[in-house]
C-alpha positions as CSV (number, residue, x, y, z in Angstrom):
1,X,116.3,112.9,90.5
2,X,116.4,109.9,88.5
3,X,112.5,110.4,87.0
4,X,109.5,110.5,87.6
5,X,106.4,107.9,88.8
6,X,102.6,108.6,89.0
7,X,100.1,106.5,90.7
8,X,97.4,106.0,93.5
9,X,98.4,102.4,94.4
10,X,101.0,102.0,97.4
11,X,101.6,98.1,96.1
12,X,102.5,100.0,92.3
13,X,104.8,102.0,93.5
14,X,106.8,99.3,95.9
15,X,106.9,97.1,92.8
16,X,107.9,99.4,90.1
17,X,109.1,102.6,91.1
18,X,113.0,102.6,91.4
19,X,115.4,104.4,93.4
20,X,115.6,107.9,93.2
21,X,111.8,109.0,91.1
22,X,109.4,111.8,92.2
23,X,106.4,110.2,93.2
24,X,103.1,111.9,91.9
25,X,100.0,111.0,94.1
26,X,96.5,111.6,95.6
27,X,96.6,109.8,99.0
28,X,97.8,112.3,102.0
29,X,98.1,109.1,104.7
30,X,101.5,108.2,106.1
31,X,101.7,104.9,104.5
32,X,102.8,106.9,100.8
33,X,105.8,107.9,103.4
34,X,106.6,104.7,104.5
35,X,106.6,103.5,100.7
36,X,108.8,106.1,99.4
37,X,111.3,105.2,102.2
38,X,111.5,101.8,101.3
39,X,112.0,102.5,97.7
40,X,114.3,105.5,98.7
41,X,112.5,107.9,95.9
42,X,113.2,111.6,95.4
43,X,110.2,112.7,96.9
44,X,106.2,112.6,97.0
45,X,104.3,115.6,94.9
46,X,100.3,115.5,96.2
47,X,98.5,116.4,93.3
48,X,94.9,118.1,92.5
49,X,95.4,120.7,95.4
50,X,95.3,117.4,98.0
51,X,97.2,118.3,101.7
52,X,98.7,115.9,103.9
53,X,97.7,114.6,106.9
54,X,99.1,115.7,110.1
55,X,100.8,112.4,111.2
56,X,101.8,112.2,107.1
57,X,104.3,115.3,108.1
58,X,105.7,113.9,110.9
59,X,106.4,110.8,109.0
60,X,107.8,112.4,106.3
61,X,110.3,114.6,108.5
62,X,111.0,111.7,110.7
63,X,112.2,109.7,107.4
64,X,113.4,112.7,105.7
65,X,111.2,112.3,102.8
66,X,110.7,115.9,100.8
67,X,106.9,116.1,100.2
68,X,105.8,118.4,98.1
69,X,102.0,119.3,97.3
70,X,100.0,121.4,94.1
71,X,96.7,122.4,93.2
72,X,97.4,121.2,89.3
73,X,95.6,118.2,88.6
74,X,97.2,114.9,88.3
75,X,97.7,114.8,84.6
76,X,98.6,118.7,84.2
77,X,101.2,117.9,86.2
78,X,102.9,115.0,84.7
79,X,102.9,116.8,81.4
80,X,104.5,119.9,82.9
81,X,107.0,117.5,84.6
82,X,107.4,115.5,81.2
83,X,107.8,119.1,79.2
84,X,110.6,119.9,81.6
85,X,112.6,116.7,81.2
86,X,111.6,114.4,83.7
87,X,111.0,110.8,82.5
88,X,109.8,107.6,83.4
89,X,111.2,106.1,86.4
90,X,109.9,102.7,86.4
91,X,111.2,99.2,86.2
């Protein structure tokens, strides 16, 4: 893993997340799938306890896309993620 990226914006992330980040988010729709894909990122972490959608699932194990989900909120999360290393993964 290469770092880390946090944001709620789909046109964010394909614009400045690079290759290889963890990708912290509240949207649970497929398109955060089709996203991560294209930018070939680590993974997707839904934060503030947030599930994905049924069709997100299939998407993400059809692309092979790790998606991860946990009930911290947003910010909690990037601090814990900061605290143990991981760094900004942007442009």
């Amino acid at each position: 893993m290469r770092g880390g990226y946090v944001s709620d914006l789909i046109s964010d992330v394909l614009a400045n997340a690079t290759k290889g980040v963890l990708w912290v988010t509240h949207q649970t729709h497929q398109n955060t799938v089709a996203a991560a894909s294209l930018r070939e990122l680590a993974g997707i972490v839904l934060a503030n306890g947030r599930e994905p959608e049924e069709d997100t699932l299939q998407k993400a194990q059809a692309e092979n896309v790790a998606l991860l989900a946990s009930n911290l909120p947003a910010f909690e999360l990037v601090g814990r993620l900061y605290g143990l290393g991981l760094r900004a993964g942007s442009k």
